[in-house]
C-alpha positions, 0 to 999 in steps of 0.5 A: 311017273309022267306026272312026277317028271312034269313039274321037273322038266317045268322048273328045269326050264323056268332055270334056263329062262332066267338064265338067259336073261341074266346072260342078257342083261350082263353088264358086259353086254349092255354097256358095250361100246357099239350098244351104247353108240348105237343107243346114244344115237337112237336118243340123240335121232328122238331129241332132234326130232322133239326139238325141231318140232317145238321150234317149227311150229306154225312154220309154213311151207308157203313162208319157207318157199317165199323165203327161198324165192327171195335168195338172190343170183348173188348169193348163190353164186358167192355160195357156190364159190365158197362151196367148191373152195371147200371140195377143193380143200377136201381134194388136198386132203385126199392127196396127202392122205395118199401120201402118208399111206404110200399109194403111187397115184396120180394126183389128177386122179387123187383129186377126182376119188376124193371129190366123188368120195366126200360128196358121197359121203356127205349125202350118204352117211357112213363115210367109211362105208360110201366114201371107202367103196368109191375109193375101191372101186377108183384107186382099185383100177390104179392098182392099189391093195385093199390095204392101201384104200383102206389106210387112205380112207382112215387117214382122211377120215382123221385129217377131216376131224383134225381139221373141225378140231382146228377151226373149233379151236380157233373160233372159240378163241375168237368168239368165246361167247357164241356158245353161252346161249346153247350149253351155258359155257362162259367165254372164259370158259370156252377160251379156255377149252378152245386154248386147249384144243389149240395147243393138244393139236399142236402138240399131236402136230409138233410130235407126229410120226408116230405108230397108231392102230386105228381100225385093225390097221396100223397108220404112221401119223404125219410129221409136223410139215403134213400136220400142219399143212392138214390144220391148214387144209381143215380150217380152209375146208370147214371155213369155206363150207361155213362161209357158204352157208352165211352167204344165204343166211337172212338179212335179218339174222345179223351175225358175224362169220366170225362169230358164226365159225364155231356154230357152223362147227358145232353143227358139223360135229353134231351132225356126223355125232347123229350117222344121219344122211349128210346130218340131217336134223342135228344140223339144222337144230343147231343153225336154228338155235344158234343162229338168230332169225325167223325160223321160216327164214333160216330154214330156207337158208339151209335148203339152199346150203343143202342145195348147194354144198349138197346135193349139186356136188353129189349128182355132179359126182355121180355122173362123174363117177358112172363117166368114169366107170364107162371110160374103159369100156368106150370102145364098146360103147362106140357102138351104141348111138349107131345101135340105139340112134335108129330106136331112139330117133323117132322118139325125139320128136315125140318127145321134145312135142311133149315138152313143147306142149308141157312148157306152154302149159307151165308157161301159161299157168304161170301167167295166170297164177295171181302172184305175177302180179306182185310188183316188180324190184330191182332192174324192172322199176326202171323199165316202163309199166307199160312194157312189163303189163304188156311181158305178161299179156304176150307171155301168156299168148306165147304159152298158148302159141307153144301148145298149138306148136307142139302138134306140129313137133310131132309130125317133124314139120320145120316150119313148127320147129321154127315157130317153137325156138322164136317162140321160146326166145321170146318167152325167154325175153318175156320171163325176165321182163314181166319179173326176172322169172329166172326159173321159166327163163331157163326152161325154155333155153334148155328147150332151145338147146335140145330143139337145136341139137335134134334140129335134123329130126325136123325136115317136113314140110307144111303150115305150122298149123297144119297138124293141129288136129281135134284131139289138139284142140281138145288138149288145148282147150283142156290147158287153158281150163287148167290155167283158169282153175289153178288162178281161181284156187291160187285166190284170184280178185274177189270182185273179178267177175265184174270185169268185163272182156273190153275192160280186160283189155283197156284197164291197167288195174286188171288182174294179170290172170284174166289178160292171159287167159284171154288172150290164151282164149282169144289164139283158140279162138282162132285156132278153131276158126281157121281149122274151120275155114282152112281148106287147103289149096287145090293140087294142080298135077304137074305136066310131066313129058310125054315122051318120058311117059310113054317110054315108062308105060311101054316097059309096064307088064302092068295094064295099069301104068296106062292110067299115066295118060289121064293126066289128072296126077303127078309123077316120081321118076327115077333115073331109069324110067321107073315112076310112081303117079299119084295125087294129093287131098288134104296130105294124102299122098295117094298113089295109084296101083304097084310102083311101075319099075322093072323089078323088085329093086327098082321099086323099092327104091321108088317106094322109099323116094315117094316116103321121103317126098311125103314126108318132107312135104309134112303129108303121109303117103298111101298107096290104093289098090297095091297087089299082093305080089308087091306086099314084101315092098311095102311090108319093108318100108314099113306100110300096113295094110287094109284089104279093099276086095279082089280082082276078077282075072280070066285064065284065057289059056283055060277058057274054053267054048266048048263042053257043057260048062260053055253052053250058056256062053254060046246061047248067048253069042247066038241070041246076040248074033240073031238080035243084029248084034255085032262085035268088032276090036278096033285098034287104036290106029283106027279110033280116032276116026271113030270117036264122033260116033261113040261120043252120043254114046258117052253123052247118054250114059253121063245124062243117067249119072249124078256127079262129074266123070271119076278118074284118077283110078279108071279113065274117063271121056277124053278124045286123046286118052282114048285115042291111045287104046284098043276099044272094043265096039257093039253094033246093033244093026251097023249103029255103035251102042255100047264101048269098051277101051282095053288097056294092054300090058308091054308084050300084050300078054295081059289085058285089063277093061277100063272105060265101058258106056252104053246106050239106055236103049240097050239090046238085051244081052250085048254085055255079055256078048261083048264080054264074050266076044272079047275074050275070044278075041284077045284069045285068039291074039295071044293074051293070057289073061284079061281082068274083069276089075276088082269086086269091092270088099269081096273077102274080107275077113269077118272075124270078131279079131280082125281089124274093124275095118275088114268088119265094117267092109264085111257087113257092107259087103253081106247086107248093103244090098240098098246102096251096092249090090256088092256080093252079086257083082261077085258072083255075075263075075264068078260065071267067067271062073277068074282067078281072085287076087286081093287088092290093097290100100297100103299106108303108114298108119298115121291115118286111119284107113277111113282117114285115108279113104275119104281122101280117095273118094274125094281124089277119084270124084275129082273134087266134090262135085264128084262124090255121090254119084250113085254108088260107093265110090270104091266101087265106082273108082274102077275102070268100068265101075261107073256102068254097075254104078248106074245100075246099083240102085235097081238091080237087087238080085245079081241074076235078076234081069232088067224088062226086055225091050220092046223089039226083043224077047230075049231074056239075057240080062241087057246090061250085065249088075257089074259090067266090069265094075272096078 
């Protein structure tokens, strides 16, 4: 049975499958109107395409380019006019396409819909689609029914076509001949046809009135006073757009507008016939076979046309249009530049630099290309050859100076930001001298204009050329190789490599692209030079009052304000006393230790002061050896951080002699005490008598030491400095042989070791016993802690994640045994069981941290007689450092001990690897 069924059902379905074929190809279906429109454009969309490659064969697009370089400011301000007569006629047909619908609309607001609406369509196609959706979207807002648009919507698209029928008609009255060549019509037979047209519409006109149905919706025609103001409106609105068209045709194409009228006609009809975009293809094949001129020359006339009737209307609507639909929503959007002005402000310098800097690129290649030579016309024959030779000599030097101004942007610096806009004006001037270069004219006027509107984003100070950096000299170099390459490719002289560098600048007859790349060249060159040579002036540190200064360091609870009283730096007070001390290297503002204010808000604020003085300066401020207590200050005012190393603070409170935790230390004040070794605090009311006698002291010690004294972060040999501090004195047999100052805190309750020397004929054992002796005696005063100074990159963190220069400093830090005994400086202070506190450099980021640290080590060394004095100047650049710097070089082994002296068998170390090294 299954295999009798199987032909069955087969047949059955072959049945079925003819069928629908049959169903398919009824005539009722394949000639429906929709199909065949749909099918009549496909063919009509496949000719235009066959036809315009036959005709634009061996067309150039350098030809055509040429041709639309060659359309005069004239001609495309006549265009436009005639262009915006024709939108305006296409506003009246919107009115009274308002008025025969009913619509209560404004006319204001009538004109406004129907330019938005026909410029849309023109570009967009599908005019009931694009034009009916803006007409929703605008006449929906008055109020209006979606009948109403609607009917508004039909009644232009009928006034529209009532209009070309119009002008068709009259034209072919007038010209009967013009269309002979294209369809083979004879002028008698085009008066004809253009007599019947004419008279149809004055009949449709004289007997308006009248019901149609038109689309599913049912529109009463105009009455004889609309229909006629409607033919009026069509043939001034196709009129107009055609007299924007014959505006730009070529001098060569020798037709009358009169003539070009039903052409242009044709065209549009052609056009609208194919539902293309704005009727692109069937248009222009029509200009191109009626229309007699070069093919090259025609079609970058209607490039132009297309430009100017086109495109420029349609972004003018479509700004308008999104203006429009954010109006009701301006309360709103009144917030947005308070909400979007802080994100967006940094950008603008970024990126007018960009442009800046793209600018002279442009600028500069142009000066190059082989083609700015071509001779001037017009205006320029009456300017002297000299000046025009030398417009692209100095336009090109222009071009480079802007690449190098860019830099400077985007630091925000004035002095960059003035350099650029008398650059760009001068390279306007230039741009229209060397050739009426309207093109480049422009660009740097709308720079200009967007320079002057930021003008407030650039309030820094410093040279125009202080921001060049080598990444800029890269970039520059870059361009100007890029300027050198586009000129050979674009068919430089064949015999330039003949022309010598003295011949460039004397010849007439040199070709432009060489004089501008040599004097790009000859600007980098000195560029480079001047980076080279530059150094920047030497910082002399204001004076500031004494009185003034004393007064803020006597409220510090920290010993560090006291490094005021160097006077190696500059100050920033605030109305209350508060104050920041720093120097500056190379546009580093470097600041020393925490803000010194009285509290969290004072601080801030300082901190935010010193931001606005770098800034405006044109440098960038750092902040060396911050606490973490001050890191939510700096963290708000938008600082980052890398950690230099930790600080080494005694609990005086928990320090105890007694117990078996303390036997060493007490072994140890014996064997000084037996060693004739004696400790005394001496206040600072008493010092200044002693002075002369701790001065050979200082004088031994600096004879060890390579490089000038360190300051700025630790105090160095001054008679009035030191004369303002406790200092701490070892005596061996009644003689001084080893000091240390103290700085104090306000209330005493913290007490840090600054300057510490000794003699080379050290007893064995007196560092640690005026470590010792000190902590017991400030102990016995009250003070609750004493710091021992920072133990350089001690906790840095070594992870492969962390930043690399917490990786760097951690390596250093575990294997630079050759240089700096780093981690047994750690550990000799370990033995006092301090307190660790991690010490930073803030800074903004703009530099790096190696950057910023070279600077310190330059601003510390006090120049760079300074640098290199044994040890890393980090590690040198704390109150006390300087005594581990003498010994780096020999101590290995943080508990290995230097050989005893001769009077002496003690084994304590006589100089402890690290004596409070900072």
């Amino acid at each position: 049975m299954q295999n009798q069924a199987t032909p069955a059902a087969a047949l059955q379905a072959h049945r079925r499958a003819i069928q629908r074929m049959r169903a398919f190809v009824r005539p009722k279906r394949v000639f429906h109107p929709r199909r065949l429109a749909a099918l009549g454009a496909l063919v009509l969309a496949g000719a235009i395409a066959v036809l315009l490659v036959d005709m634009l064969e061996g067309v150039a697009a350098r030809d055509v380019a040429s041709a639309v370089g060659a359309t005069s400011g004239l001609m495309l301000i006549a265009s436009a006019i005639a262009s915006a007569g024709s939108y305006t006629a296409l506003m009246g047909f919107e009115w009274l396409a308002v008025r025969q619908a009913g619509a209560a609309v404004p006319p204001r607001l009538a004109a406004f819909t129907g330019f938005i609406s026909w410029a849309f369509t023109f570009v967009l196609g599908f005019g009931v689609i694009t034009g009916g959706a803006v007409r929703l979207r605008r006449y929906g807002r008055a109020g209006l029914s979606a009948g109403q648009t609607v009917r508004i919507t039909l009644f232009g698209a009928v006034f529209f076509w009532l209009g070309i029928a119009a002008l068709a008609g009259l034209s072919l009255v007038a010209a009967p001949s013009v269309l002979q060549p294209l369809v083979g019509l004879s002028p008698s037979a085009a008066t004809g046809i253009g007599l019947a047209v004419t008279l149809l519409l004055a009949v449709v006109i004289l007997r308006g009135g009248r019901s149609v149905t038109l689309g599913g919706q049912r529109l009463t025609l105009p009455d004889a006073r609309t229909g006629l103001a409607v033919a009026g409106l069509g043939i001034a609105d196709t009129g107009l757009a055609a007299l924007g068209l014959w505006c730009v045709l070529p001098a060569g194409s020798d037709i009358g507008f009169l003539h070009f009228l039903p052409i242009f006609a044709m065209a549009t009809v052609a056009g609208v016939v194919s539902h293309a975009p704005g009727g692109v293809g069937a248009f222009e094949a029509v200009i191109l076979i009626l229309v007699p001129g070069a093919p090259s020359e025609l079609l970058a006339s209607l490039l132009v046309f297309r430009l100017v009737y086109y495109v420029a209307p349609f972004v003018i609507g479509a700004v308008a249009f999104a203006l429009a639909e954010l109006a009701p929503q301006r309360h709103r959007l009144s917030t947005l530049p308070r909400l979007l002005g802080p994100v967006l402000a940094p950008m603008v310098p970024l990126i007018l630099s960009a442009a800046v800097f793209a600018a002279g690129l442009v600028l500069l290649v142009a000066g190059a290309l082989p083609g700015a030579s071509a001779p001037v016309t017009g205006v320029l024959r009456g300017l002297p050859i000299p000046f025009v030779e030398a417009s692209h000599f100095v336009a090109s030097v222009s071009g480079a100076a802007l690449l190098i101004v860019g830099s400077g942007l985007k630091r925000q610096m004035r002095a960059s930001w003035v350099a650029a806009i008398v650059l760009l004006a001068a390279e306007t001037v230039l741009s229209l001298a060397k050739g009426l270069h309207i093109g480049e004219a422009l660009i740097c006027v709308a720079l200009i204009a967007c320079l002057v509107a930021a003008r407030g984003s650039f309030d820094r100070g410093g040279s125009a050329l202080q921001a060049v950096s080598l990444r800029r000299l890269a970039a520059i170099a870059a361009a100007i190789a890029i300027a050198l390459g586009v000129a050979l490719v674009s068919g430089a002289p064949a015999d330039w490599q003949n022309v010598t560098w003295w011949q460039v600048a004397f010849q007439a007859d040199t070709p432009h692209f060489l004089r501008a790349i040599l004097g790009a060249s000859v600007v980098f060159a000195l560029l480079v030079l001047w980076r080279t040579v530059h150094r920047p002036a030497g910082f002399a540190a204001a004076a500031p009052d004494a009185a003034t200064v004393a007064a803020g360091v006597a409220d510090a609870a920290d010993p560090y304000a006291n490094l005021a009283f160097l006077g190696d730096k500059c100050f920033l007070f605030d109305e209350d006393g508060g104050f920041i001390m720093y120097q500056v290297q190379r546009g580093t503002y470097l600041a020393m230790g925490d803000p010194v204010a009285r509290d969290a808000a004072q601080a801030t604020a300082l901190v935010w002061r010193f931001r606005e003085l770098a800034h405006k300066a044109g440098g960038e401020p750092a902040f060396y050896q911050v606490s973490a207590a001050a890191l939510p200050i700096f963290i708000d005012a938008g600082f980052t951080f890398a950690k230099l190393g930790e600080e080494a603070v005694i609990d005086l409170a928990a320090f105890s002699m007694h117990g078996s935790r303390a036997t060493r230390f007490r072994q140890m004040i014996a064997r000084a005490e037996r060693a004739g070794l004696t400790f005394e605090l001496v206040r600072a009311a008493d010092v200044a008598p002693l002075l002369p006698s701790l001065k050979p002291i200082s004088e031994d010690w600096l004879a060890r030491q390579t490089g000038r004294e360190k300051g700025f972060s630790l105090g160095f040999w001054d008679e009035d400095y030191l004369a303002r501090f406790d200092v701490a004195v070892i005596r061996h047999e009644g003689v001084p042989v080893a000091f240390a100052n103290l700085w104090a805190g306000a209330g005493h309750r913290e007490a840090t070791i600054d300057l510490m020397r000794y003699r080379s004929d050290l007893p064995q054992g007196a560092m640690d016993y005026l470590f010792i002796a000190l902590i017991n005696a400030l102990k016995g005063e009250g003070v609750e802690r004493l710091s021992l100074g920072m133990a350089p990159l001690s906790g840095l963190a070594e992870h492969r994640l962390a930043p690399a220069w917490s990786r760097v400093g951690a390596s250093v830090y575990r294997s630079g045994g050759a240089f700096f005994n780093f981690s047994g400086l750690r550990d000799y202070k370990a033995k006092f069981k301090p307190d660790w506190r991690p010490r930073y450099l803030a800074h903004t980021g703009a530099r790096s941290v190696a950057r910023v640290m070279i600077d310190a080590t330059f601003i510390i060394s006090r120049g760079p007689r300074g640098v290199g004095g044994g040890a890393t100047a980090m590690a040198a650049a704390n109150p006390g450092g300087e005594a581990m710097a003498a010994l780096a070089p020999v101590l290995e082994d943080p508990f290995a001990e230097p050989p005893a002296s001769a009077n002496s068998a003690d084994p304590s170390p006589a100089v402890p690897p690290a004596a409070a090294a900072r």
